[in-house]
PALODO-157112 format. One record per atom (N, C-alpha, C): residue number from 0; x, y, z; atom name. Coordinates in nm, 3 decimals, always signed. Layout:
// residues N
PT    i     east    north       up  at
PT  NUM        X        Y        Z  CA
...
***
This chain:
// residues 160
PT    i     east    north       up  at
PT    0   +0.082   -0.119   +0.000   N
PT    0   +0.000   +0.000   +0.000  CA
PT    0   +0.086   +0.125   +0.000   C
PT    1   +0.177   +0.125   +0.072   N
PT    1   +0.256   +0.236   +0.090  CA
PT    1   +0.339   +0.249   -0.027   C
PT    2   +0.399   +0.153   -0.097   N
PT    2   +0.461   +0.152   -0.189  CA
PT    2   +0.378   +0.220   -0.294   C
PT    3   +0.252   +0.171   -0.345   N
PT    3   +0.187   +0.219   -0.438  CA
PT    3   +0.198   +0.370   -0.455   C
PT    4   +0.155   +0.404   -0.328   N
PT    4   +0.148   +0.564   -0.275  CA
PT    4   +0.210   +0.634   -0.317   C
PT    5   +0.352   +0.617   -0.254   N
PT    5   +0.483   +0.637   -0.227  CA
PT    5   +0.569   +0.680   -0.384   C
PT    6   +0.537   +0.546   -0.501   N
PT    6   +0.563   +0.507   -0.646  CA
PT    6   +0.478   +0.650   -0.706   C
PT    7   +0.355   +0.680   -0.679   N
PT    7   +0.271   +0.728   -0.708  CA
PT    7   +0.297   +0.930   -0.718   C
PT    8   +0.343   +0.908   -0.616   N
PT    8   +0.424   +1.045   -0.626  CA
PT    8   +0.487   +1.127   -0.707   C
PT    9   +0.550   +1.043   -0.757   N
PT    9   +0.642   +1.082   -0.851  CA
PT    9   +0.634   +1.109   -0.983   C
PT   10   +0.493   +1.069   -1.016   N
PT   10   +0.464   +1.025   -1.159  CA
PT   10   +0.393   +1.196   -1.171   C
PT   11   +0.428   +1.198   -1.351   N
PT   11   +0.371   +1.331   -1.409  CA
PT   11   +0.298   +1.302   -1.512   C
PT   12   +0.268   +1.174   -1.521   N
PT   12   +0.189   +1.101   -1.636  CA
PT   12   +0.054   +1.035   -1.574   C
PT   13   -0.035   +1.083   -1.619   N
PT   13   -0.220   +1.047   -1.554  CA
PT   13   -0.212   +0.898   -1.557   C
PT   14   -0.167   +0.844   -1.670   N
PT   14   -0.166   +0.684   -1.686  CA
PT   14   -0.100   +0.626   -1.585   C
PT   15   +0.015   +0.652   -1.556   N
PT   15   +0.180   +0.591   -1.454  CA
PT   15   +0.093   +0.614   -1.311   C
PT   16   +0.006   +0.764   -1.302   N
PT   16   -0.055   +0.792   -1.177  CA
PT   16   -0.128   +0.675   -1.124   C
PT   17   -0.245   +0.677   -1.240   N
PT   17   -0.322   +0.587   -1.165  CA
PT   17   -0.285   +0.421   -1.169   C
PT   18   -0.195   +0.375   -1.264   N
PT   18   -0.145   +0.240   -1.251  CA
PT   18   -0.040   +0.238   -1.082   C
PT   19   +0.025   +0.322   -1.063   N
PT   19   +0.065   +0.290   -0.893  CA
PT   19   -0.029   +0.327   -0.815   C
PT   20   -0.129   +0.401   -0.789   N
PT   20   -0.258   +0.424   -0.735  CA
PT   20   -0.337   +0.269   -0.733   C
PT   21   -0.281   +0.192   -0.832   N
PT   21   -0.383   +0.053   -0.808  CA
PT   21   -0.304   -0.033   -0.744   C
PT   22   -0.173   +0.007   -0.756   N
PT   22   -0.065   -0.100   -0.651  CA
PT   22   -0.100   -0.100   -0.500   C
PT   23   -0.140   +0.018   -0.486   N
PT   23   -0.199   +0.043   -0.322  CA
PT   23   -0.330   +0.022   -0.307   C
PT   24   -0.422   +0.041   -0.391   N
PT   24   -0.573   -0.030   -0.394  CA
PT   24   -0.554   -0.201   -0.370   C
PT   25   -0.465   -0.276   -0.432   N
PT   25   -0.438   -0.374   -0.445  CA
PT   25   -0.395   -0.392   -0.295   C
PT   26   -0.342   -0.375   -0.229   N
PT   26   -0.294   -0.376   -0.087  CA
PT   26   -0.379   -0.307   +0.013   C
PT   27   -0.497   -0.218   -0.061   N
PT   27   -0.610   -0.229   +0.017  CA
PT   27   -0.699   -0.364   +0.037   C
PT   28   -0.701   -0.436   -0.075   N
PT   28   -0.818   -0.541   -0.086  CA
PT   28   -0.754   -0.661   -0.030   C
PT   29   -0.618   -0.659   -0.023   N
PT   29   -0.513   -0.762   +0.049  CA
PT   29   -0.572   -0.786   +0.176   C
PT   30   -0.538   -0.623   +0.260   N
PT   30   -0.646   -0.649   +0.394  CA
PT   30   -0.738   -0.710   +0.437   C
PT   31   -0.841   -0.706   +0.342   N
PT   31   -0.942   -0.817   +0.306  CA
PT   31   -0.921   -0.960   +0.342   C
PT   32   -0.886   -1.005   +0.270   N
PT   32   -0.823   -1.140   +0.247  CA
PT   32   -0.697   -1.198   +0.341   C
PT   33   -0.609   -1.114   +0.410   N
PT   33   -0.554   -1.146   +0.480  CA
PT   33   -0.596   -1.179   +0.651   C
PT   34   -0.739   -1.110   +0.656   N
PT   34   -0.796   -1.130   +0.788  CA
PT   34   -0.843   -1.292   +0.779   C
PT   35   -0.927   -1.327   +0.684   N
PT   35   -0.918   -1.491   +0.686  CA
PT   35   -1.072   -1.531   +0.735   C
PT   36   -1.144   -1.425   +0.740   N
PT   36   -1.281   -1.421   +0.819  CA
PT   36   -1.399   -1.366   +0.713   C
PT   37   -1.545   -1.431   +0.770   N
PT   37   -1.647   -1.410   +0.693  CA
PT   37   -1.614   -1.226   +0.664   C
PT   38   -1.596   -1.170   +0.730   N
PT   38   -1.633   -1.010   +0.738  CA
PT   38   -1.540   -0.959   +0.634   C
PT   39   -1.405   -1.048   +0.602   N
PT   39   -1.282   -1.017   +0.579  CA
PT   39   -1.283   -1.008   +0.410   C
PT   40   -1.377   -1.142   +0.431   N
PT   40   -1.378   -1.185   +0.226  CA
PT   40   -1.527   -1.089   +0.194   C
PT   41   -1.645   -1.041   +0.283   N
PT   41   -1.702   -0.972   +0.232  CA
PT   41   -1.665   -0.831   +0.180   C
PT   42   -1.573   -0.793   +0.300   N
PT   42   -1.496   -0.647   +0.249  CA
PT   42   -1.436   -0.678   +0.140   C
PT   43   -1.346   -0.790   +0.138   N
PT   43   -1.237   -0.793   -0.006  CA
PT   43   -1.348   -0.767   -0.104   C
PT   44   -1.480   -0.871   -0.138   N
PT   44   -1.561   -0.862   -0.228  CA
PT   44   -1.619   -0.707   -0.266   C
PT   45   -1.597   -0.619   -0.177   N
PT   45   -1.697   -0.510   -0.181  CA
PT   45   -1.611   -0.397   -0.234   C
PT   46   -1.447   -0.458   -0.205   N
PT   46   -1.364   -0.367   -0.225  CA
PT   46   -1.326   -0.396   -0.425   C
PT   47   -1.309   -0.516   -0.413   N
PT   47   -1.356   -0.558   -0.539  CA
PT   47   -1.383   -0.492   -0.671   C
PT   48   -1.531   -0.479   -0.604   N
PT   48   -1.637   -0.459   -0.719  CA
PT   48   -1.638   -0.275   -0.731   C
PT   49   -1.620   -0.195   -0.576   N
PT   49   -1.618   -0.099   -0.619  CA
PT   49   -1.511   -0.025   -0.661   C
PT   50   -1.367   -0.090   -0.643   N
PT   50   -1.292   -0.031   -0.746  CA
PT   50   -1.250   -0.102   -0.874   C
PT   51   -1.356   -0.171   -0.904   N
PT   51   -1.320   -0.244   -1.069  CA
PT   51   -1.433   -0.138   -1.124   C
PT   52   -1.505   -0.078   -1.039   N
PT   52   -1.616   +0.036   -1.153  CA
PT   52   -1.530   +0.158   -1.146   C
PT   53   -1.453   +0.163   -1.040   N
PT   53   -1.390   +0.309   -1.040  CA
PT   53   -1.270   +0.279   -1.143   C
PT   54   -1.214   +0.175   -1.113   N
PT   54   -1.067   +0.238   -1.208  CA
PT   54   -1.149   +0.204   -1.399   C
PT   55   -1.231   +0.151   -1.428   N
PT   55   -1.299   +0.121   -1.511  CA
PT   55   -1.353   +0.257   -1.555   C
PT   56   -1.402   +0.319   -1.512   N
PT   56   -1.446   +0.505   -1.524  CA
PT   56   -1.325   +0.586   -1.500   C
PT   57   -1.232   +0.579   -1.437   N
PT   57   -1.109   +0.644   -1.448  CA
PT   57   -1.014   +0.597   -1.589   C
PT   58   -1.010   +0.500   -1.632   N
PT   58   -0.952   +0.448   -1.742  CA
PT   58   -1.014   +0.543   -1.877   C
PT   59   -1.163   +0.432   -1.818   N
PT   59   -1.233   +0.510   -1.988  CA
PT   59   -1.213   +0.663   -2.011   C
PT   60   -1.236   +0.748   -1.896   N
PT   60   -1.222   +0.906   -1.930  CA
PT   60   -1.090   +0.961   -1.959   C
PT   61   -0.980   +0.884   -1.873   N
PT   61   -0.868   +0.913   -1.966  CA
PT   61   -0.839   +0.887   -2.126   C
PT   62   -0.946   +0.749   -2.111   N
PT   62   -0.916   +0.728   -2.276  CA
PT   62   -0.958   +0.819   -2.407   C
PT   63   -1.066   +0.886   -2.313   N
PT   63   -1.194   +0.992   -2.424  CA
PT   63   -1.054   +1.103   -2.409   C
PT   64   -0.969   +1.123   -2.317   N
PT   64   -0.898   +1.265   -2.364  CA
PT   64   -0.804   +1.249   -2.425   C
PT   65   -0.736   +1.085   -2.475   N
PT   65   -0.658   +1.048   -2.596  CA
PT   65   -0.704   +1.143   -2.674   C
PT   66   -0.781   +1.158   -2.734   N
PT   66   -0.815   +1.269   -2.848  CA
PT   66   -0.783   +1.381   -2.842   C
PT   67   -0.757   +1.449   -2.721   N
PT   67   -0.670   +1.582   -2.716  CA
PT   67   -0.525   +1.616   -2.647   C
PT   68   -0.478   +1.447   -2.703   N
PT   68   -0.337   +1.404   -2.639  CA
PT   68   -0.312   +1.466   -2.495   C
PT   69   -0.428   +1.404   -2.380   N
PT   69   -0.385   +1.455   -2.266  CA
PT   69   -0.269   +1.294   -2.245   C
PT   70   -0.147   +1.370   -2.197   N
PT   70   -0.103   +1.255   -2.097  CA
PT   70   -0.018   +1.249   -2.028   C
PT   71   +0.002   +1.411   -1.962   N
PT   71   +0.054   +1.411   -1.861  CA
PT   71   -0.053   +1.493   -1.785   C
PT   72   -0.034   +1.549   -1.646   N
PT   72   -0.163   +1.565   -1.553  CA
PT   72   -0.119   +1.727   -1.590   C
PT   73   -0.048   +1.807   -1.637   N
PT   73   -0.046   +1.948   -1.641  CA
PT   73   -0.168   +1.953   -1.781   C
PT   74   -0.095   +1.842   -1.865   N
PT   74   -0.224   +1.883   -1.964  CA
PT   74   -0.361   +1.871   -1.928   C
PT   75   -0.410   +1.825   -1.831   N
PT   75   -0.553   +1.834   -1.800  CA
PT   75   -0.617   +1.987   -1.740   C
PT   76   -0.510   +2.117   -1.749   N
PT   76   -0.541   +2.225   -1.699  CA
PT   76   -0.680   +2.281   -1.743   C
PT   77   -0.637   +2.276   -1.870   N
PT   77   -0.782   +2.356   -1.925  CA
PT   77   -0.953   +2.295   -1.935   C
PT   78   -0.926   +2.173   -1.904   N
PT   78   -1.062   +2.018   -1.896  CA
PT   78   -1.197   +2.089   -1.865   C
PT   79   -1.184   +2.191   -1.773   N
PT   79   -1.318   +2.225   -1.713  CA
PT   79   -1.354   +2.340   -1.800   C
PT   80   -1.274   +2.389   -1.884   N
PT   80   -1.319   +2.500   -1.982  CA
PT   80   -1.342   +2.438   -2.102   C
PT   81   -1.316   +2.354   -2.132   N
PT   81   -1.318   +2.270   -2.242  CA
PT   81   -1.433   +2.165   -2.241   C
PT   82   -1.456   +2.105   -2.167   N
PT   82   -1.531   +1.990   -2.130  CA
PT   82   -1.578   +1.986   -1.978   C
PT   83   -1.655   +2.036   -1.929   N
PT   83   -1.699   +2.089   -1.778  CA
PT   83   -1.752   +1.941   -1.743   C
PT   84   -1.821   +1.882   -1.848   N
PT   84   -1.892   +1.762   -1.774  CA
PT   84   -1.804   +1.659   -1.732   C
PT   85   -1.708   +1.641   -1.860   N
PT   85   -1.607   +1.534   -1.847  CA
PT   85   -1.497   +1.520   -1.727   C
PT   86   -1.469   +1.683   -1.681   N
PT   86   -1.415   +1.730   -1.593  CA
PT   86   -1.457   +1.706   -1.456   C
PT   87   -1.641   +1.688   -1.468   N
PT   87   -1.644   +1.677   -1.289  CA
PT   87   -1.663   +1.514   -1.305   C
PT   88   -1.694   +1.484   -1.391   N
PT   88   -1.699   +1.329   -1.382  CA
PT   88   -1.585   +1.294   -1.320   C
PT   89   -1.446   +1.292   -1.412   N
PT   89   -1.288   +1.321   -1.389  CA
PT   89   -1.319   +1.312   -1.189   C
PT   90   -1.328   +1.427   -1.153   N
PT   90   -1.282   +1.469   -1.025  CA
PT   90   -1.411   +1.395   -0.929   C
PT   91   -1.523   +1.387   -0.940   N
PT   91   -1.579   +1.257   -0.877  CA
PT   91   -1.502   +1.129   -0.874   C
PT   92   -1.456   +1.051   -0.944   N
PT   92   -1.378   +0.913   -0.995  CA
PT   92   -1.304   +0.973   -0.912   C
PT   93   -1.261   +1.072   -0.888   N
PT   93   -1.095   +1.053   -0.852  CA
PT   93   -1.120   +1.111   -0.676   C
PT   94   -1.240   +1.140   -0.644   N
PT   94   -1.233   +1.166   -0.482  CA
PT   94   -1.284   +1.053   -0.440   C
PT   95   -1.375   +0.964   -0.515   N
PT   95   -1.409   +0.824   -0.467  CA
PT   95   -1.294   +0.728   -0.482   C
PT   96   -1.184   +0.713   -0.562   N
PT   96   -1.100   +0.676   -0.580  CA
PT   96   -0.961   +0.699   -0.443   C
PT   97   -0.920   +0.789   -0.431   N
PT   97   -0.891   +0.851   -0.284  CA
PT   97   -1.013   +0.825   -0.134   C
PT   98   -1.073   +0.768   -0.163   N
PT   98   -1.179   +0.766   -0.061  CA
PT   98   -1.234   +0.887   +0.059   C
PT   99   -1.293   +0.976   -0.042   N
PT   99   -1.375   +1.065   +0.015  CA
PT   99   -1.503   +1.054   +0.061   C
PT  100   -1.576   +1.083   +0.209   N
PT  100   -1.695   +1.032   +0.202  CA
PT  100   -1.805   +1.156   +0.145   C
PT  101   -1.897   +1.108   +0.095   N
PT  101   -1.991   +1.003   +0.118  CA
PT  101   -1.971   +0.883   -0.023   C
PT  102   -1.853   +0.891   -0.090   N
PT  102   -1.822   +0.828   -0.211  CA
PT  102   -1.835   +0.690   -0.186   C
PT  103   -1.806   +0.560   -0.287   N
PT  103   -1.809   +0.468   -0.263  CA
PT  103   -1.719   +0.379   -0.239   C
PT  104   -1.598   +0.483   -0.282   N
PT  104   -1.432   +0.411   -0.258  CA
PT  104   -1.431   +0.448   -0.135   C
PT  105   -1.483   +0.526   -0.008   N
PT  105   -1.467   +0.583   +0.056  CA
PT  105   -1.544   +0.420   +0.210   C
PT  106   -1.619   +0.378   +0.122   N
PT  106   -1.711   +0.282   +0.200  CA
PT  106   -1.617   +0.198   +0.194   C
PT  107   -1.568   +0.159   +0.065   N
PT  107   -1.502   +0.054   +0.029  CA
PT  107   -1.402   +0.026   +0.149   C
PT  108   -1.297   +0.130   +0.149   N
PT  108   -1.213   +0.124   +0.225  CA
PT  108   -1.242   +0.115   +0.386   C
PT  109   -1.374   +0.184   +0.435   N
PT  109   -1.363   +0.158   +0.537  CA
PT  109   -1.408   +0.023   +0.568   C
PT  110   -1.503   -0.064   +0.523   N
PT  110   -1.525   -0.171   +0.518  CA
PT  110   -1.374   -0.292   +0.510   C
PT  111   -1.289   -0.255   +0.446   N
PT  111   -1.162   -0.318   +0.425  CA
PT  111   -1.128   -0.276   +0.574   C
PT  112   -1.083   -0.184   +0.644   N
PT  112   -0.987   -0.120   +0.761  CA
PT  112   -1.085   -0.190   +0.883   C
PT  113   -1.201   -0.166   +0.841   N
PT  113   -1.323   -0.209   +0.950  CA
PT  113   -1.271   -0.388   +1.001   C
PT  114   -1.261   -0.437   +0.876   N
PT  114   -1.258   -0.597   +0.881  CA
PT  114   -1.093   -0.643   +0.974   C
PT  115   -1.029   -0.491   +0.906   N
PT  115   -0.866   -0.585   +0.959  CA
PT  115   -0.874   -0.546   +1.112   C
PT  116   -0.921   -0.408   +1.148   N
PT  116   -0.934   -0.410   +1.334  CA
PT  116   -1.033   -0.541   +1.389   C
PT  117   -1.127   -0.576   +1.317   N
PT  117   -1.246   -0.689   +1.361  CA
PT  117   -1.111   -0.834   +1.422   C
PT  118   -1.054   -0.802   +1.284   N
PT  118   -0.934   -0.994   +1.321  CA
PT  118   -0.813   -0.953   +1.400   C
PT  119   -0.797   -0.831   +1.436   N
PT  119   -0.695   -0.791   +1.522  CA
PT  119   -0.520   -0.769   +1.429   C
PT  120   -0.586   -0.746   +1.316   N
PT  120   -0.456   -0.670   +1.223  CA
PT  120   -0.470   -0.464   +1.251   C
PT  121   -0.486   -0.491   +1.363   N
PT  121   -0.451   -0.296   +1.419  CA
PT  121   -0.320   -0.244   +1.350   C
PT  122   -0.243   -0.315   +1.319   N
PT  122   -0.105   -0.238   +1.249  CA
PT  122   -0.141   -0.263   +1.060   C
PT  123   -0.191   -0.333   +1.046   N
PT  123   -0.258   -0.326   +0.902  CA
PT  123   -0.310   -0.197   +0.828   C
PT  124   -0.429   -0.184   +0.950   N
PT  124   -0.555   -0.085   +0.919  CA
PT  124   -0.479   +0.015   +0.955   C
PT  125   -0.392   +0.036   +1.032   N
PT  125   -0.360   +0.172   +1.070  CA
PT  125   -0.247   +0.230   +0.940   C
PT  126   -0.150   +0.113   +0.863   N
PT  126   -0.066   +0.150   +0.793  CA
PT  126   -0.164   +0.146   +0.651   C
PT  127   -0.276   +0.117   +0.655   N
PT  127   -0.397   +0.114   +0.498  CA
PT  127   -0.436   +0.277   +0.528   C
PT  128   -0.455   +0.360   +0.660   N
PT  128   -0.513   +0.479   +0.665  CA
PT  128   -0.367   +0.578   +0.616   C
PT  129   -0.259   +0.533   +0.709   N
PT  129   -0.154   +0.648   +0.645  CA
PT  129   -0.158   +0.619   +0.486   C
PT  130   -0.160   +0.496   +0.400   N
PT  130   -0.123   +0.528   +0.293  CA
PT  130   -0.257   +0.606   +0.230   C
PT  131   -0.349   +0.587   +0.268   N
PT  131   -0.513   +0.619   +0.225  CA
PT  131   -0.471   +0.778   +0.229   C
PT  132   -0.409   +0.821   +0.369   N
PT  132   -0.399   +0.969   +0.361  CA
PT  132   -0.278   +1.007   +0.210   C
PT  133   -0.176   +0.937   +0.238   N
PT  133   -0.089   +0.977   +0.112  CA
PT  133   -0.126   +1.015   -0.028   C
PT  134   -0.220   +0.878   -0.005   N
PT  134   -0.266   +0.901   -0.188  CA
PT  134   -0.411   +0.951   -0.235   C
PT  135   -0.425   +1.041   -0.090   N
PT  135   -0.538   +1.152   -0.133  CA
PT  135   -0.483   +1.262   -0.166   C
PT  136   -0.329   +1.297   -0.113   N
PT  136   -0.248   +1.446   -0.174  CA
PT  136   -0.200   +1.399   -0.312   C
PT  137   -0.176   +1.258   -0.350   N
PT  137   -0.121   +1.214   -0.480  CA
PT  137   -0.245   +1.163   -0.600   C
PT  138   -0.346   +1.187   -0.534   N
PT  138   -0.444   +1.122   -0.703  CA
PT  138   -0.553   +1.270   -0.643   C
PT  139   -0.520   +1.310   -0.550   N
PT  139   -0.624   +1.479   -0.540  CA
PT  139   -0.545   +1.563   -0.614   C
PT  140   -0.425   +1.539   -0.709   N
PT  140   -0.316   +1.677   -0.773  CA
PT  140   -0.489   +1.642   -0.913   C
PT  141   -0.513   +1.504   -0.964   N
PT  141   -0.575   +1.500   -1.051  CA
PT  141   -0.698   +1.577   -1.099   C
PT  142   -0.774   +1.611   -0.989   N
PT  142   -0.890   +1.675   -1.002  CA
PT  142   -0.876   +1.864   -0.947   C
PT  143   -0.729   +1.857   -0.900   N
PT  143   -0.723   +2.024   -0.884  CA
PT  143   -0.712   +2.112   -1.015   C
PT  144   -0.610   +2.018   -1.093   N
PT  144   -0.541   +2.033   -1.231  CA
PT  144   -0.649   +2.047   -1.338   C
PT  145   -0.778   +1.963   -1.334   N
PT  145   -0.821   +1.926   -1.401  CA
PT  145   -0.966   +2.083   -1.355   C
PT  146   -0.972   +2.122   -1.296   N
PT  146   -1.074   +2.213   -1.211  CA
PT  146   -1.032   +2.355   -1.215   C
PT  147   -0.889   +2.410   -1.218   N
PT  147   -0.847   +2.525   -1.180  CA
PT  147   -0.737   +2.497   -1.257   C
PT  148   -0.687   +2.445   -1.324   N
PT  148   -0.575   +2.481   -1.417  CA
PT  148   -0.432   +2.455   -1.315   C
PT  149   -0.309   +2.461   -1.464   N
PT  149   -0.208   +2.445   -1.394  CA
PT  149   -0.095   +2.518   -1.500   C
PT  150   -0.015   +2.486   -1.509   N
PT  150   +0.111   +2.555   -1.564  CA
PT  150   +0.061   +2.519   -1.758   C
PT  151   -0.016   +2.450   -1.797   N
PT  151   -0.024   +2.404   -1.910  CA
PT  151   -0.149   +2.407   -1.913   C
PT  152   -0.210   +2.492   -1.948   N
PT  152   -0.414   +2.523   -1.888  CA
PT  152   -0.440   +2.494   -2.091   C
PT  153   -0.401   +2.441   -2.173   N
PT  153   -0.403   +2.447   -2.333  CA
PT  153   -0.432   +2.327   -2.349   C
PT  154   -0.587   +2.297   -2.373   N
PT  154   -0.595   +2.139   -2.439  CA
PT  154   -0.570   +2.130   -2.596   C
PT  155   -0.467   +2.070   -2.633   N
PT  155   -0.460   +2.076   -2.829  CA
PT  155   -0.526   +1.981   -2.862   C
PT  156   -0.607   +2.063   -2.988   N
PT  156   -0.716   +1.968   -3.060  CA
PT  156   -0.580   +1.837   -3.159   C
PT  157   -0.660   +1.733   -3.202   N
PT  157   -0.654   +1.625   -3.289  CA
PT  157   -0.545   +1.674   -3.404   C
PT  158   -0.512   +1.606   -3.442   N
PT  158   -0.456   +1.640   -3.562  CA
PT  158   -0.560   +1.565   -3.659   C
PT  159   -0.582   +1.596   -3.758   N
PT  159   -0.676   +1.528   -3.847  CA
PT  159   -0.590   +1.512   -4.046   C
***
């Protein structure tokens, strides 16, 4: 989890972002499964399903801005002047994704952290919340950029 985070940092590419963003999702749902208990595999399941819809909607909308060669996160400056809808979609995905409440990544996770204090993994859940905090300053750069601009606020059209 921390690693994901941590990897995650560094990246200036939306794609590289959210592929280490899933290294630590992945070590969220671990939690799951490592408790070994009914409560444990329901969280994994729940954690599952709701980030196979999130990174599934985070994927596809990056894919719709292939067309205006976004692919690094400065190019997403101008998104909300350009495409307002695509933009809050964008920044929903990406606060449920970070687990903001009342979102559903936000359940997800606590249901995961919930299960590992239930089996007595307290150093688990507590090291799933620091990275949870990390990679809300590292996948929240996505939806500031994308809302208020950044050093590169210019979406270029297609070449045709």
């Amino acid at each position: 989890m921390i690693l994901g985070a941590l990897a995650a940092m560094a990246q200036t590419k939306v794609k590289r972002l959210l592929a280490h963003s899933s290294i630590g999702h992945v070590g969220y749902i671990r939690t799951g499964f490592s408790c070994g208990t009914i409560e444990g595999i329901q969280s994994l399941l729940i954690g599952i399903f709701i980030y196979a819809l999130m990174t599934i909607d985070a994927f596809a909308i990056v894919s719709a801005l292939r067309q205006t060669r976004v692919k690094y996160i400065a190019d997403l400056g101008a998104l909300a002047k350009t495409n307002p809808i695509l933009a809050i979609t964008f920044s929903i995905t990406m606060f449920s994704y970070v687990g903001i409440p009342p979102l559903a990544g936000f359940y997800s996770k606590f249901y995961l952290f919930f299960a590992a204090l239930g089996c007595g993994a307290t150093f688990l859940a507590l090291v799933g919340v620091v990275s949870s905090v990390i990679g809300r300053w590292v996948a929240g750069r996505l939806p500031r950029v994308s809302q208020f601009g950044g050093p590169k606020a210019v979406l270029r059209a297609p070449d045709t």
